[in-house]
N, C-alpha and C positions, 0 to 999 in steps of 0.2 A: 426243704430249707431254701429260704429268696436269698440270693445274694444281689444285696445294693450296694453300689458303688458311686459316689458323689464325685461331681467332677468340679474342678475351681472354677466359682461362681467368673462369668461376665460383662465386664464394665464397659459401657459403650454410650458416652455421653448421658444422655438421662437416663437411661435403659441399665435395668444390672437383672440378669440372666441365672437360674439356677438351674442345672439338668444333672442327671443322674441315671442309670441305667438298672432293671430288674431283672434278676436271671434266676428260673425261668419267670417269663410272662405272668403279673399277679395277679392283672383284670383290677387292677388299682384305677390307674391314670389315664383318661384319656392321650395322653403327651407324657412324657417324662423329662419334661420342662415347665418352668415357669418366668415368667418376665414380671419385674416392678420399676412402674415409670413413675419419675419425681417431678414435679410440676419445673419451669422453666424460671419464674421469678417469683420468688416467694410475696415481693414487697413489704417485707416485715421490717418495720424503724430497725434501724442499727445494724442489719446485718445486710449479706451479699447482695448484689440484684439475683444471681442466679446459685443453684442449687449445684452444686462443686462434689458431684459423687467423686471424684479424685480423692477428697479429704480422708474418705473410708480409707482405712487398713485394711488389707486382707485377712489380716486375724481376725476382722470383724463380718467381713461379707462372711466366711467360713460358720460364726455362730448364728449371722442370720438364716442359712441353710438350714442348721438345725434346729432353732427354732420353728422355723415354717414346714419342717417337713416331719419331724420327733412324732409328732403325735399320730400320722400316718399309717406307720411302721406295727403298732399292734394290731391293727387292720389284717397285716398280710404276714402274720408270725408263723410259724418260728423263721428268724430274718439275720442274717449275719450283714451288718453294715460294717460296708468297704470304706474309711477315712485316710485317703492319699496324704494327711500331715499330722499333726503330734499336737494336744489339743494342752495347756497350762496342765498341773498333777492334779487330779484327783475330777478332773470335770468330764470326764469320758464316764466316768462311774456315777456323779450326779445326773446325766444327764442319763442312762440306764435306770435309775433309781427313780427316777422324774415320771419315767415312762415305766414303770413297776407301777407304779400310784392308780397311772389311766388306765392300763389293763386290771389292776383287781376294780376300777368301778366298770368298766365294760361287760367283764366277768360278772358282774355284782346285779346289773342290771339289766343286759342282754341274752345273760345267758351263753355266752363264749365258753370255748372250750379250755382247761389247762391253766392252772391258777401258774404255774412255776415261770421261773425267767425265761425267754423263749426270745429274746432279743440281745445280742452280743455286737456291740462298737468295736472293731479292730481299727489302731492308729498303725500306720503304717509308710511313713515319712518324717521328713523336717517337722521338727518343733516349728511353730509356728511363736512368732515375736510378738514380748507383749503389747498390750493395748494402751498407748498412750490417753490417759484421764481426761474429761473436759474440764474444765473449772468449775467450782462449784459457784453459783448461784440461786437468784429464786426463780429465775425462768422457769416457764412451764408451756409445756408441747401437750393437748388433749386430745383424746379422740373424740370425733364429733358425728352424730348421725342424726340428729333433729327428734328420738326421741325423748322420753321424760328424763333419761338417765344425766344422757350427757347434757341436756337441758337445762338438769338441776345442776350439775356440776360445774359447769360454766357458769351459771349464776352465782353459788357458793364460792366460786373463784376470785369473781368479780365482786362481788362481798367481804371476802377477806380481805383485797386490795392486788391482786395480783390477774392481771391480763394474760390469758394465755393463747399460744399461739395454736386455732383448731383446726387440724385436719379430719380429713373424709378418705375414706378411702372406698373406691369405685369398681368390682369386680363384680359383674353383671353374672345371675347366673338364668338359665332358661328357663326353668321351673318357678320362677318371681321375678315379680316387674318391680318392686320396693326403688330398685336403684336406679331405674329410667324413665320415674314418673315427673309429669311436669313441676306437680307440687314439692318433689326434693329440693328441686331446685330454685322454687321459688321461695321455700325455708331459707336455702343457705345466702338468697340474696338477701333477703328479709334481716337475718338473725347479721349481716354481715353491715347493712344500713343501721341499724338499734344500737348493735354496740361498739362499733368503729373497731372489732376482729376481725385480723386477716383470718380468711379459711383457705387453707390448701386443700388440694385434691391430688391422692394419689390413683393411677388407675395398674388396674393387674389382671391376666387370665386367669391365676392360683383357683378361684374358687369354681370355677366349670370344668375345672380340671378332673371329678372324679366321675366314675361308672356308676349306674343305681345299681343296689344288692352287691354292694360290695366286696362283701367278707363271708363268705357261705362258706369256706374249706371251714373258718374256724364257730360257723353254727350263727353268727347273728346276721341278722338284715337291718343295719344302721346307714342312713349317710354322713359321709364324713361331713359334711359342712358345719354342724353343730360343735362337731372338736376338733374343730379346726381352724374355723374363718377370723376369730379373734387373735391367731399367732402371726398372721396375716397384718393385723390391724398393729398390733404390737411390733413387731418387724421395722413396719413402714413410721411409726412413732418414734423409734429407737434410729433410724436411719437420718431421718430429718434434725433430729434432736442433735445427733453426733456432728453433725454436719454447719450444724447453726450454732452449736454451741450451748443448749439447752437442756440441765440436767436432770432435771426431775418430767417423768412421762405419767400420765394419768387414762386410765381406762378403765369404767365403771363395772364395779361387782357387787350387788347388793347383797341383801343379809342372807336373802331364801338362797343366793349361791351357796353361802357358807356352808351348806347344811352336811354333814357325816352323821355316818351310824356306823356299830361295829359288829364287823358277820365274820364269824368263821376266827376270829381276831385279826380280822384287816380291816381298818380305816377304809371306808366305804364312802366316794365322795358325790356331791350331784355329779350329774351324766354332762353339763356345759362347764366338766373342770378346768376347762381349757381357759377360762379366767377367772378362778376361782383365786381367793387370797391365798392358797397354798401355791397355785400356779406362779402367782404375781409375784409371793416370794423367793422362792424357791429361782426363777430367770433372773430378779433382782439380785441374788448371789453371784449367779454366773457372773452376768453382766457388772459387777463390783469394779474390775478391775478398769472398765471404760467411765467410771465416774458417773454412772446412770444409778437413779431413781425409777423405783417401779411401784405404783400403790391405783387404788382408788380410795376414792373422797368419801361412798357411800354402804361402806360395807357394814356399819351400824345399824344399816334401816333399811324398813320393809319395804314394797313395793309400795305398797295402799299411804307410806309416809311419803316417799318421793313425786307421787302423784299429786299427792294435798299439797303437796309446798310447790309444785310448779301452779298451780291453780288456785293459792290464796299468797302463800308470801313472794311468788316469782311470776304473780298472774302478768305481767308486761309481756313475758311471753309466752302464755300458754297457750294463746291463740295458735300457734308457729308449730304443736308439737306435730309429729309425724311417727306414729309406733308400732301401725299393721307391716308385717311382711310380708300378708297373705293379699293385697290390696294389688288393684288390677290399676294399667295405666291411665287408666282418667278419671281414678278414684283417691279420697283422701286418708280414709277404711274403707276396710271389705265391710263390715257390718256383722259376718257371717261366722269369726272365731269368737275365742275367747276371752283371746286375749284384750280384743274390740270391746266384748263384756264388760271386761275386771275394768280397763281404763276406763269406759262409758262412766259405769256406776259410780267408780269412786268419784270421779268429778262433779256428777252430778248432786252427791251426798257432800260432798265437799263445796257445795254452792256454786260450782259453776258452768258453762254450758258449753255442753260438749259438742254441741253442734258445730263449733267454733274448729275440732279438731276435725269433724267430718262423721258424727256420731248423726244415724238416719234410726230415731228410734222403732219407728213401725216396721222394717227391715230388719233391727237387729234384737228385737224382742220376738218376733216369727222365725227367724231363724234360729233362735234359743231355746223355743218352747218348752223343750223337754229337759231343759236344765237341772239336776237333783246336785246337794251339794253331795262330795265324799266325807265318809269318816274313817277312821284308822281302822282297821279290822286284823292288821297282822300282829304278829305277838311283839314284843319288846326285840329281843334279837335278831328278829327275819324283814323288821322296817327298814325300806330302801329309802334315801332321800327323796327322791322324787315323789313317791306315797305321801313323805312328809309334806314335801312341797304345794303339792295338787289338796291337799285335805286342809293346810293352813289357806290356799289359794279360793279355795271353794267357803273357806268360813270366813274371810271377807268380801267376799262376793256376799253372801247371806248380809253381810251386818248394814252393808249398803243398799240393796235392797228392801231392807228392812226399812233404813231410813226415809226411801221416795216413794208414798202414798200415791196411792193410785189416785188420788185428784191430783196430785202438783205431776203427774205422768201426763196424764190427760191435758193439763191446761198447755204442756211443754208441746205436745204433739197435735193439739188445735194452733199452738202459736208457730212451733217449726215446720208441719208440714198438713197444712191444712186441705192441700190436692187429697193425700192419703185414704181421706173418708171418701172422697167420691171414687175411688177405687175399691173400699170397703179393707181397706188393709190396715186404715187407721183403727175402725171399728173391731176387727178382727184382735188388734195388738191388743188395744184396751179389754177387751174379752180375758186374752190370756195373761194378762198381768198379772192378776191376782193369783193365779193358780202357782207363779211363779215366788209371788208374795208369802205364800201359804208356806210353799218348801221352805223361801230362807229363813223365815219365820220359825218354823218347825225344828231346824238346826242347831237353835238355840247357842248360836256363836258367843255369846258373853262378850265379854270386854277384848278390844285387838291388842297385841301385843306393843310393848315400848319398844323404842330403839334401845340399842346393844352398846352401852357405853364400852365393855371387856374388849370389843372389836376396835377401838380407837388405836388398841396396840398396836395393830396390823398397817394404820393408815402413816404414810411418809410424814415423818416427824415436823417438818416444813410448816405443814397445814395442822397437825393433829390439834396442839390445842385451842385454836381458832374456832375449828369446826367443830369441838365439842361443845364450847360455849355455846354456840349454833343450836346445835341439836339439843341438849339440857332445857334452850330458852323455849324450845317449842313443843318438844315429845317429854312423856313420863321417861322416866327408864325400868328396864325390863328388870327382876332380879337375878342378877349373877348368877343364881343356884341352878337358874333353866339354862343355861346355856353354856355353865363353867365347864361340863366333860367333853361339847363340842371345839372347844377353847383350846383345851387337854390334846384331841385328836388332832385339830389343827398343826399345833405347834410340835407332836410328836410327826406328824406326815413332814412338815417343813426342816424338825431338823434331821429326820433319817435320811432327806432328800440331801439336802447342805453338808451334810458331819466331812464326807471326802473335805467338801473345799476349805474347810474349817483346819483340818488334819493338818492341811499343806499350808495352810497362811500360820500357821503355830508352828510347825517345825523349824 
């Protein structure tokens, strides 16, 4: 058994300080602290010159604690956390229940040990005073990182008629250069010259903060950063927002996150639940009583739709995107994932040129070669989201491929990169194209799916019907009947999550 123990977060001019202590030793954290620093002048019309961490209550540094640290703790279970204050009734047990959800998809997908509760909140202190509300407005605080997601969403923002104020948040971690590369920053000068938005930068150690192989007492080898770096991103959104006055926060989750299955009879969520619409709702409850909005804008639509609409209705900046993680520092892509792939293709099937994002086709077709798509092959009840994810992901890969004929391949890679051939790497790519062709061909992907109109439910009422008009004017819609039990599970994970806090505002 780990016993953590949280200590009160802090405040020291821009700097607000989280630490805590493990007993014994978990092989968690490099540090058992972390630091978030808030930019000095926002320069945002209407509000402060500078950014007044004073304004926070402590009731609220106390829930950004747990937010940034909650999803940690299945990592290193079974875990009694030590909480020095008295949290409103019934959110010590949402917030258990929250972290139930992560462990059975851990469980579900890693292969962890011990489906049962194996994490217990002890309050042990002052009630802690409620959270005075911001006012409601349309303000809007979004998270910004220069790829397709938040790209589109800022666009759609700025579409509906609402400017929002976009941050970045900065925590370098050693294993990717994604966040120290010259081109980030040339993005956010870029995207900040185009549309007259201020972008803030928040910067943090949180995310180099963990060990590789981290959880072997409990059987898996995950790093945390995948469930975890976005509570990070939400934290620092929720902090700025409170601060400035700003109710409604946005940070994107598209459709493929949405995805569940049911094993065993537990709701079974993607592995990146960490901003998943159950995620988003479910901290949205917490956070109620501080007058905050939690949603994103794009949880109706696929990837392969987010791509097309940055690169035909929002093509002003599709030049700007920036979407490799896996990208070295004096690069735009690596060229070498997949993910490099899926964006390439679609753009390219989408008419337009990818080269613009840093797409090096005779590089990223050689490095592919052996690309086959997947198909489903587990039974109905033993599919994991992620199976799902990768076999929808791989069959529009095929449809896009399908679409770019190896002459308009060819003319692309005589026009972008005509050295190529005198290295014979042009000639080589063109070689294997077709073989490539042949597979997505062979897949026989049919028709891609429509946007999720059922998911509009999820999106903050604010924008909801705005953006459906949106989306109706440009995508089919998908029917209801594929996606209604996933709807089902959602809404069952969000209110078993909630029902505590629900309990206590009704009594």
């Amino acid at each position: 058994m780990n016993i953590i123990t949280l200590k009160k977060p802090e405040i020291d001019g821009r700097n607000a300080t989280f630490r805590w202590s493990v007993v014994p030793e978990a092989g968690l954290n490099v540090r058992q602290h972390f630091t978030l620093t808030f930019p000095e002048s926002p320069e945002f019309p209407g509000f402060p010159e500078f950014m007044d961490l004073g304004k926070v209550p402590e009731s609220l540094w106390w829930r950004i604690a747990l937010i940034c640290l909650h999803s940690q703790w299945p990592l290193i279970r079974p875990c009694r956390v030590m909480l020095p204050v008295r949290l409103m009734p019934g959110e010590a047990e949402a917030w258990t229940r929250l972290i139930e959800t992560e462990i059975v998809s851990l469980e579900a997908h890693f292969g962890s040990k011990g489906m049962s509760r194996r994490i217990e909140i002890i309050e042990d202190g002052p009630e802690l005073p409620p959270i005075s509300p911001i006012a409601e407005s349309e303000s809007c605080v979004m998270a910004f990182s220069g790829g397709k997601d938040s790209m589109v969403q800022m666009a759609l923002l700025d579409e509906i008629g609402i400017r929002p104020l976009l941050v970045t948040i900065t925590s370098h971690i050693p294993w990717a250069h994604d966040q120290i590369t010259r081109r980030r920053f040339e993005v956010f000068d870029e995207v900040k010259r185009r549309t007259g938005l201020t972008l803030l930068e928040v910067t943090s150690d949180y995310r180099d903060n963990f060990k590789p192989h981290i959880a072997p007492s409990i059987g898996i080898d995950v790093p945390a950063n995948p469930i975890t770096d976005t509570l990070l991103y939400f934290a620092s959104l929720l902090i700025i927002g409170y601060v400035l006055g700003i109710p409604h926060i946005v940070l994107a989750s598209e459709a493929e996150i949405q995805n569940t299955t049911l094993i065993d009879g537990e709701v079974v969520q993607y592995p990146d639940y960490m901003y998943s619409v159950v995620t988003q709702a479910s901290l949205e409850a917490i956070m109620k009583p501080a007058g905050i909005h939690y949603t994103s804008l794009i949880s109706p639509l696929h990837r392969y739709q987010l791509q097309t609409m940055l690169w035909t209705r929002y093509a002003k900046l599709s030049d700007l995107q920036y979407s490799c993680y896996m990208v070295k520092p004096n690069q735009m892509m690596c060229n070498k994932c997949v993910k490099c792939m899926v964006l390439a293709f679609r753009t390219m099937a989408a008419g337009g040129e990818a080269s613009k994002m840093g797409a090096n086709w005779p590089k990223l077709i050689l490095s592919m070669w052996n690309w086959k798509p997947k198909t489903l092959k587990a039974a109905e009840g033993e599919r994991l989201p992620v199976d799902i994810h990768f076999v929808e992901l791989d069959a529009q890969i095929a449809r896009d491929i399908e679409q770019v004929s190896w002459e308009q391949m060819a003319r692309t890679i005589m026009r972008e990169s005509p050295l190529s051939f005198l290295s014979g790497r042009g000639f080589l790519a063109l070689l294997i194209y077709p073989l490539l062709r042949r597979r997505a061909i062979a897949r026989n992907a049919g028709k891609p799916p429509g946007y999720k109109p059922g998911y509009l439910k999820f999106v903050d009422p604010l924008f909801r019907e705005r953006l459906g008009k949106i989306f109706a004017e440009i995508w089919e819609p998908e029917k209801l009947e594929n996606y209604e039990e996933n709807i089902e599970r959602m809404d069952t994970l969000i209110n078993r999550i909630t029902e505590p806090l629900k309990k206590h505002e009704d009594a």
